[in-house]
N, C-alpha and C positions, 0 to 999 in steps of 0.2 A: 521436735518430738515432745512429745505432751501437752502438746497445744491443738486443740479442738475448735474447728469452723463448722457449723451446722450438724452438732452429733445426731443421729439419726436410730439407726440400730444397734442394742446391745445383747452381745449373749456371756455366760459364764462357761468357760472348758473342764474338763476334766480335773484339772488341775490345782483349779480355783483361779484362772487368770479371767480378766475382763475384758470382752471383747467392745470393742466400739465401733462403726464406720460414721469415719472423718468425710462427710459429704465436702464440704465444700475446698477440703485438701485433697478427695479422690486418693484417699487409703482408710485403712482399718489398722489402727492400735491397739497393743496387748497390753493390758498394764494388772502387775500386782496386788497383793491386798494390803500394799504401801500406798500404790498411786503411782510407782514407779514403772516405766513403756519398759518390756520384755522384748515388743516385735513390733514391725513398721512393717505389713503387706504395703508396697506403692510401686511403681515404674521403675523407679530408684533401684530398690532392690532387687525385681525382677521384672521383665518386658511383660510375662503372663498379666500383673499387677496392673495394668494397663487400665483405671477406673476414669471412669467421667460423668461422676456421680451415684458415687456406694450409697444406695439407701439400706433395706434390712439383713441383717447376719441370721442364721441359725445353726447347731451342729447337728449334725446326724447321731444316730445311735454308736456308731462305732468313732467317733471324732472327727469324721469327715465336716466340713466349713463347704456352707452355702452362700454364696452373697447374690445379692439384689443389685445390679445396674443399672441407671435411669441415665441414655445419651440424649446430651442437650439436642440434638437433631431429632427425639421422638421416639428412637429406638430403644428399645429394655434388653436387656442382656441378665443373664444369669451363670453364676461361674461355679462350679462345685469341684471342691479339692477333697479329694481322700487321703 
């Protein structure tokens, strides 16, 4: 946790936390306006988390989290949580 392989996308929540996607760890980290990781989206924590390569984050109006998937096989995936 808090170690970043090919950071990619970042956005800011509501909250003030910062969002990252860890492309070449295949999660997205939350971290403080310490620097300190709040949240790990990965497989790990949830099967949905299932990334194989996070490029861009964005939220929605209401907080909803978009992400961008790029599968080494060609495929693009996009996952959106409300």
């Amino acid at each position: 946790p808090g170690q970043l392989s090919c950071p990619f996308g970042v956005c800011i929540d509501g909250n003030g936390h910062i969002a990252v996607s860890d492309h070449d760890n295949n999660r997205i980290q939350f971290f403080d306006e310490n620097g300190d990781v709040k949240c790990i989206l990965d497989k790990e924590a949830n099967p949905l988390f299932n990334f194989q390569g996070v490029h861009g984050l964005a939220l929605t109006y209401d907080g909803g989290l978009l992400i961008t998937d790029y599968k080494r096989s060609g495929k693009h995936r996009l996952f959106i949580f409300a």
